[in-house]
C-alpha positions in Angstrom: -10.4 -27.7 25.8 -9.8 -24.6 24.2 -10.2 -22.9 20.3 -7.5 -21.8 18.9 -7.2 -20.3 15.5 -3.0 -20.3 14.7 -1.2 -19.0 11.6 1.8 -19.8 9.8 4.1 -17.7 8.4 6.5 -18.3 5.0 9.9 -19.2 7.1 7.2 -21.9 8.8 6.3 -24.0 5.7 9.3 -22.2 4.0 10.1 -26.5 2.7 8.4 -29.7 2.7 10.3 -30.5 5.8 9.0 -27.3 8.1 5.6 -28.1 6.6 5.8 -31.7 7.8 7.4 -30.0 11.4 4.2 -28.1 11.3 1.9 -30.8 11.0 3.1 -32.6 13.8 3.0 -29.0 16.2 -0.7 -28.8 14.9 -1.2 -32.4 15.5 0.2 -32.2 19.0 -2.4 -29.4 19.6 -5.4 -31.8 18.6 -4.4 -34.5 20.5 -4.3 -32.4 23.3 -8.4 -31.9 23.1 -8.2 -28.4 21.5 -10.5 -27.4 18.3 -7.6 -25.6 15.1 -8.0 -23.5 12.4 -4.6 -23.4 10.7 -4.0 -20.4 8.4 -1.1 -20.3 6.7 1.0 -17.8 4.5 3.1 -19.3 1.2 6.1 -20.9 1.2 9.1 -18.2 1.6 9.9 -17.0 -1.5 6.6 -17.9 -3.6 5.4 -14.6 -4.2 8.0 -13.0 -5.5 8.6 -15.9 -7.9 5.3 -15.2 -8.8 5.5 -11.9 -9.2 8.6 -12.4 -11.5 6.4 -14.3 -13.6 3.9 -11.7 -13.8 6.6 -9.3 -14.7 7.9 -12.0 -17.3 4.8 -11.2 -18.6 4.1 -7.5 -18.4 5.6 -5.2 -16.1 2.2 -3.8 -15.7 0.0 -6.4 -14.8 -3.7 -5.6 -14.0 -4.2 -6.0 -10.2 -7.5 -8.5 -10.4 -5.2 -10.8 -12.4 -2.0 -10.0 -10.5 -4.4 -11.2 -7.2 -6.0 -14.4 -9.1 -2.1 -14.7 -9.7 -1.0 -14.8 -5.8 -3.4 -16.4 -4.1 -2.2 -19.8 -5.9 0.3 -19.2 -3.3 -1.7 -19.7 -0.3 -3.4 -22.0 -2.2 -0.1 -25.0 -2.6 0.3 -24.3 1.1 -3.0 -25.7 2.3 -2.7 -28.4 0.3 0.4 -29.6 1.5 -0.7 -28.6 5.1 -3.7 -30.6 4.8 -1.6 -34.0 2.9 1.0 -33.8 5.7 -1.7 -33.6 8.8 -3.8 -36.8 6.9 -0.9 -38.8 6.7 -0.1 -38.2 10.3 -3.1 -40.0 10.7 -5.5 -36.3 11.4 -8.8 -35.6 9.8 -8.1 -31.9 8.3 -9.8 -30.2 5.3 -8.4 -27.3 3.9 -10.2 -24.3 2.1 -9.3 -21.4 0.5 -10.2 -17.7 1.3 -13.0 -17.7 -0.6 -14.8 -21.3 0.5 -14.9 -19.5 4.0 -16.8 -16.7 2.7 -13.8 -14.1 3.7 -16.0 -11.5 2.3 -13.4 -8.4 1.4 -13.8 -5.3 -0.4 -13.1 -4.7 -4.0 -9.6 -2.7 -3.5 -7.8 -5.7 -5.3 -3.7 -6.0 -3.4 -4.8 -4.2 -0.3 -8.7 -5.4 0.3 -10.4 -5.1 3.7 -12.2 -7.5 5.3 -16.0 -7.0 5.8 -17.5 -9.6 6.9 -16.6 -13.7 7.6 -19.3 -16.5 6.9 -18.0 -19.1 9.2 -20.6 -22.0 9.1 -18.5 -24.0 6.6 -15.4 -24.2 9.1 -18.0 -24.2 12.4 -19.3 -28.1 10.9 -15.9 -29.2 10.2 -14.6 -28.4 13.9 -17.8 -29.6 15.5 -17.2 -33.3 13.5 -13.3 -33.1 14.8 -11.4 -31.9 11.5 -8.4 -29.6 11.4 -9.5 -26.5 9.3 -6.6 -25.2 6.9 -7.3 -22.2 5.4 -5.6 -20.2 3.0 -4.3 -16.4 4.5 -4.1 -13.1 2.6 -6.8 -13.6 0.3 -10.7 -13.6 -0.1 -13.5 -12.8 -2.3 -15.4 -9.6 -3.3 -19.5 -9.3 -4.1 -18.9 -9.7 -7.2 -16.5 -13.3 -6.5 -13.5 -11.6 -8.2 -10.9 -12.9 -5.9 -8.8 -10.3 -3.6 -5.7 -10.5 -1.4 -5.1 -8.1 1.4 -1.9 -7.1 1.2 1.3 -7.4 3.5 0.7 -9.4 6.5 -2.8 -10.5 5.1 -2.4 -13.8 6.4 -1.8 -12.4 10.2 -5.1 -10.5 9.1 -6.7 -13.0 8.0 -5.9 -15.5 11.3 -7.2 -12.1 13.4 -10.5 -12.0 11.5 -11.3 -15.7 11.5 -10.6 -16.3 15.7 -12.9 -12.9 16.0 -15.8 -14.1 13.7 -15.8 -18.0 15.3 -14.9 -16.3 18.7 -11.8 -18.6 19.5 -10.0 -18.6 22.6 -6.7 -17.1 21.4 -5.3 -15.9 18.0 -1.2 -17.7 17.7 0.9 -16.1 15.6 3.5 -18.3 14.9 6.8 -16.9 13.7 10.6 -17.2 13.2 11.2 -15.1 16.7 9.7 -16.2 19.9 7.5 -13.3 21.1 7.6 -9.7 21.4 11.0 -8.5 23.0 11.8 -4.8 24.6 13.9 -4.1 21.5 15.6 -5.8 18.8 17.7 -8.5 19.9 20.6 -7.4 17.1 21.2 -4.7 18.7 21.1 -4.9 22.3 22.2 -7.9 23.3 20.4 -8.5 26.8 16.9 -7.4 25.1 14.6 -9.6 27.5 11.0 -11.0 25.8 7.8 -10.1 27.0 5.4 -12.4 28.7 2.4 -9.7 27.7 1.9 -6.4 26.3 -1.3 -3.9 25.6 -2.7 -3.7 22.3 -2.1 0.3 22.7 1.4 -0.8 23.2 1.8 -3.4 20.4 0.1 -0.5 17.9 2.4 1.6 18.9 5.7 -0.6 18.8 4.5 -1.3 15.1 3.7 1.7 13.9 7.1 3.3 14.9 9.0 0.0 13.4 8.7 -2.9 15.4 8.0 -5.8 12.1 7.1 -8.6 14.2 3.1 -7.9 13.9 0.8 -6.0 10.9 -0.5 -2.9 12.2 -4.1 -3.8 10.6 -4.2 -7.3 12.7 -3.3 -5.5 15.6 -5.6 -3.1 15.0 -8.3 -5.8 14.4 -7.3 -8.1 17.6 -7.9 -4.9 19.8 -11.6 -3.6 18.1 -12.6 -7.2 18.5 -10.8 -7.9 22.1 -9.1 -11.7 19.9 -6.2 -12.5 22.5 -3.1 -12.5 20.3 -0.3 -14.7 21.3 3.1 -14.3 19.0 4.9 -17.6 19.5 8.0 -19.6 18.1 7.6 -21.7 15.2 10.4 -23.3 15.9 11.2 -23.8 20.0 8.9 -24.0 22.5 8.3 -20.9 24.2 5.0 -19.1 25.3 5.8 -16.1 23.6 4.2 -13.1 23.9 0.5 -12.6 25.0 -0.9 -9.0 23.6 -4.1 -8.4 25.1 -6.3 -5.2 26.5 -4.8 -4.0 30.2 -6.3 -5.4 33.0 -6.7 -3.4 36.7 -4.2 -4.1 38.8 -1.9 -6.1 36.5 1.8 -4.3 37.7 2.7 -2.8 34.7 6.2 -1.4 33.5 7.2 2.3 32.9 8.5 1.2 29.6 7.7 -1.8 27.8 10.1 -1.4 24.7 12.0 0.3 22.6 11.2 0.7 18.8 13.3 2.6 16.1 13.1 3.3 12.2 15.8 3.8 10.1 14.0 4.7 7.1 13.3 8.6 7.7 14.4 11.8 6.4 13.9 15.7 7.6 12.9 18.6 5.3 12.5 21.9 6.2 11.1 25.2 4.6 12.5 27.8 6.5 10.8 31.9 6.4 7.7 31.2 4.8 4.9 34.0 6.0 3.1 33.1 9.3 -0.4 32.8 8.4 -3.7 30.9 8.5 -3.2 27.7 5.7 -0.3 27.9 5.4 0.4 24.4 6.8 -1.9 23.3 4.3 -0.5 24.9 1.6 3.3 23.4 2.3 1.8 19.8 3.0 -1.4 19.7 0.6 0.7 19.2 -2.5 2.5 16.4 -0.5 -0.2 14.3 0.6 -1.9 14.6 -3.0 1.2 13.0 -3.8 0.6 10.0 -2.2 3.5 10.8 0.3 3.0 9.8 4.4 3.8 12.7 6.8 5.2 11.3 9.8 6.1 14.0 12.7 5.4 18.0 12.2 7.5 21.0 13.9 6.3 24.4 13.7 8.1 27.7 15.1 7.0 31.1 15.0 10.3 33.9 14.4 9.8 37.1 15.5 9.7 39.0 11.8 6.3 37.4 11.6 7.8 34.0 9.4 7.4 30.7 10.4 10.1 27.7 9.8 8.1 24.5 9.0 9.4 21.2 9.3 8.2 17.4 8.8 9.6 14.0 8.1 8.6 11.5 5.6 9.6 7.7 4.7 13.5 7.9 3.2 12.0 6.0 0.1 9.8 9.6 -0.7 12.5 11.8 -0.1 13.4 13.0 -3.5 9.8 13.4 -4.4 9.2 15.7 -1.6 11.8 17.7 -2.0 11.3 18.8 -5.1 7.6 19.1 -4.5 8.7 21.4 -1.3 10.9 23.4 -3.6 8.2 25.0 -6.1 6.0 25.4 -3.1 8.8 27.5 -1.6 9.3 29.6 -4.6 5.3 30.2 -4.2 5.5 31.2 -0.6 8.2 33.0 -1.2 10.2 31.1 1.6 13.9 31.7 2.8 15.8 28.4 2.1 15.0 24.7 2.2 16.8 21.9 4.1 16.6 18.2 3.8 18.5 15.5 5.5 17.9 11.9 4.8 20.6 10.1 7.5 18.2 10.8 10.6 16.4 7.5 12.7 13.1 7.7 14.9 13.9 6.3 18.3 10.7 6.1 20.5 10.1 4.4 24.1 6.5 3.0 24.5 4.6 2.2 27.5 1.1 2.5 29.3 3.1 2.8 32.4 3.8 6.5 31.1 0.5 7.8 31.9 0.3 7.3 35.7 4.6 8.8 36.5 6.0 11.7 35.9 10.0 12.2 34.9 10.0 9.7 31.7 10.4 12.1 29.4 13.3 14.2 31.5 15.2 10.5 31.9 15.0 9.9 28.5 16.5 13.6 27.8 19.1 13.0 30.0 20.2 9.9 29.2 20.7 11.0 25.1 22.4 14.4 26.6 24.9 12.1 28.6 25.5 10.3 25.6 26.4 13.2 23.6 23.4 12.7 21.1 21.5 15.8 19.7 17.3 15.4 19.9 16.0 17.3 16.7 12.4 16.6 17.1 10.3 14.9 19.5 6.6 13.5 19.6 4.8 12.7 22.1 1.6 10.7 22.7 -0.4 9.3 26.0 2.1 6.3 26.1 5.3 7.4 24.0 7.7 9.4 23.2 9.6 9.5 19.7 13.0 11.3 19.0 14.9 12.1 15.6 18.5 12.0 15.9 21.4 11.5 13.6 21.7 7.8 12.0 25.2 7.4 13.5 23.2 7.6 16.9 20.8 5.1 16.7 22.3 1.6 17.8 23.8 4.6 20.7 20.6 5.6 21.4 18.8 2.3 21.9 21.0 0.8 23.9 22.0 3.8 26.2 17.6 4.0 26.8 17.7 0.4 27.4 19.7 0.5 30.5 18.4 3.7 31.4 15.1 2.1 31.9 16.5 -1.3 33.5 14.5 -3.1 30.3 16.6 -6.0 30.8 15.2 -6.6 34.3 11.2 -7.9 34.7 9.2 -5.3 36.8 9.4 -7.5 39.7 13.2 -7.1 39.7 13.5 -3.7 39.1 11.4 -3.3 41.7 13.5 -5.6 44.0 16.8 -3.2 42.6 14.9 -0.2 44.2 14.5 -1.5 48.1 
């Protein structure tokens, strides 16, 4: 018999009917001699009807009330979770962030999680009920209630199965695991059985949505097995978990991409200590993420500077860039805002030499110009024109035989 703590996203109990769907999947879990705690998201569409009401309201609602607001959303879900499951027979109880205990911060829309009293839900469990508890939301010190943001409820799934130490976190979901790429745009993209936390980090950071960075991030610090899994077909989806010796490990594992990017540059400003800080200072006090950094050195003692930000801040850095520039007294500025990351990801990367040279290659052979590249222990990120990208992805994607499991790829080779 096993523990599992699984979460439910808003496609899941998107209707009445996928919430009734869900009740049986859960119900088939308990009857199968294994402990739940359900955590499930609102219905698809709920919080931006209830954000339009806010808005109907005042388009600058305070955030306290604006949280009290959204957690009603979580709150119809559990309800009708908990209905469904008791009259399929079940014994379940449902609870809201704040009956757990989900002790959070005070940083109302994007709180943290601090600490998890589990007790409540440890007695329920113990005398055979299905816990159902509300996602995104908690409580501060003070017993203002908080939410925590996008992909709180895959948060808050991460943070219960590492407080009551269950077996395996499911996230379950509208795709059925974690696949080398995205499916819409190569075709033959295969799924992956299991994949590193480094890896699964890394895949969302650079633009892979099927997991929150910050449950990720939580699953690894607290070693939660993490299982993404189909809500709708049955599938064992995708295991993310720490690497283990001697488990045969791929090169690559996938390939993730971002469309939303843009390039400035400030070209001839003097070559001197701060003056990195003094181009990108004004730019982070503006709230504004810097993603990848290029520096070269000229030979008149100048430097040309250049960085990428999300397409959404591109105006605002630009003209932020341009009074710095008058300042430094700088040559020109350029910006281009139709560039893509494209980045290949794998803990396979640290132990063979020649990825980075294949992936050169095969972009060259495709006619597609690198502008920048990043590189970390287990990736490797390039800009290139937007045109490029689907190009790009799928070109890689052979390249590295990602369509093939290591075991055939390794059969391919003798």
């Amino acid at each position: 018999m096993a523990f599992y703590v699984q979460k439910y996203g808003g496609t899941s109990v998107g209707s009445l009917e996928r919430i009734n769907a869900v009740a049986n999947k859960v119900l088939n879990y308990k009857k199968s001699g294994h402990d739940l705690i359900v955590v499930v998201s609102a219905m698809s569409g709920e919080t931006n009807r209830l954000i339009g009401l806010a808005n109907g309201i005042t388009p600058d609602p305070s955030e306290r009330e604006l949280d009290v607001l959204l957690s009603t959303g979580e709150q119809i879900t559990i309800a009708l979770l908990t209905m469904a499951l008791q009259k399929l027979g079940a014994k379940a109880r449902s609870y809201t962030g704040a009956q757990v205990h989900i002790l959070t911060d005070a940083a109302h829309s994007k709180a943290r999680i601090l600490d998890i009293d589990g007790e409540r839900a440890k007695r329920d469990l113990a005398d055979g009920f299905i816990v159902v508890v509300a996602g995104f939301q908690g409580v501060d010190k003070l017993g203002n209630i908080t939410t925590l943001g996008r992909g709180g409820s895959d948060t808050t799934a991460v943070a219960l199965a590492a407080a009551l130490k269950a077996d395996e976190c499911q996230i379950f979901t509208d795709v059925d695991g974690v696949y080398t790429t995205d499916p819409r745009v190569v075709s033959d993209a295969r799924r992956l059985e299991r994949i590193t936390f480094e890896e699964m980090l890394e895949m969302a950071s650079l633009g892979s949505k099927v997991l929150q960075i910050r449950a990720v991030e939580f699953a690894g610090k607290y070693n939660v097995p993490l299982r993404v899994v189909s809500s709708f077909e049955e599938s064992e989806g995708t295991l993310i978990t720490y690497e283990e010796d001697g488990m045969e490990q791929a090169l690559i594992s996938g390939i993730a991409f971002n469309r939303d990017e843009a390039k400035l540059t400030i070209l001839g400003v003097p070559d001197q200590p701060g003056v990195a800080y003094r181009i990108l200072g004004p730019i982070g006090e503006a709230n504004i993420e810097v993603d990848m950094i290029i520096q070269n050195v000229g030979a008149d003692a100048t430097t040309d500077f250049t960085f990428t930000v999300h397409r959404n801040d591109y105006q605002k850095a630009l003209s932020l860039l341009q009074s710095t520039a008058k300042e430094l007294g700088a040559r020109e500025i350029l910006g281009d805002d139709k560039i893509v990351k494209v980045s290949i990801v794998g803990v396979g990367m640290r132990s063979h030499a020649g990825i980075a040279s294949t992936m050169f290659k095969t972009l060259a052979g495709e006619g597609i110009n690198i502008r920048m590249i990043s590189t970390s222990e287990i990736k490797i990120s390039v800009v290139v024109d937007e045109k490029y990208l689907e190009l790009a992805v799928r070109a890689l994607h052979t390249a590295f035989e990602l369509e093939k499991s290591s075991e055939n790829v390794e059969k391919t080779k003798h």
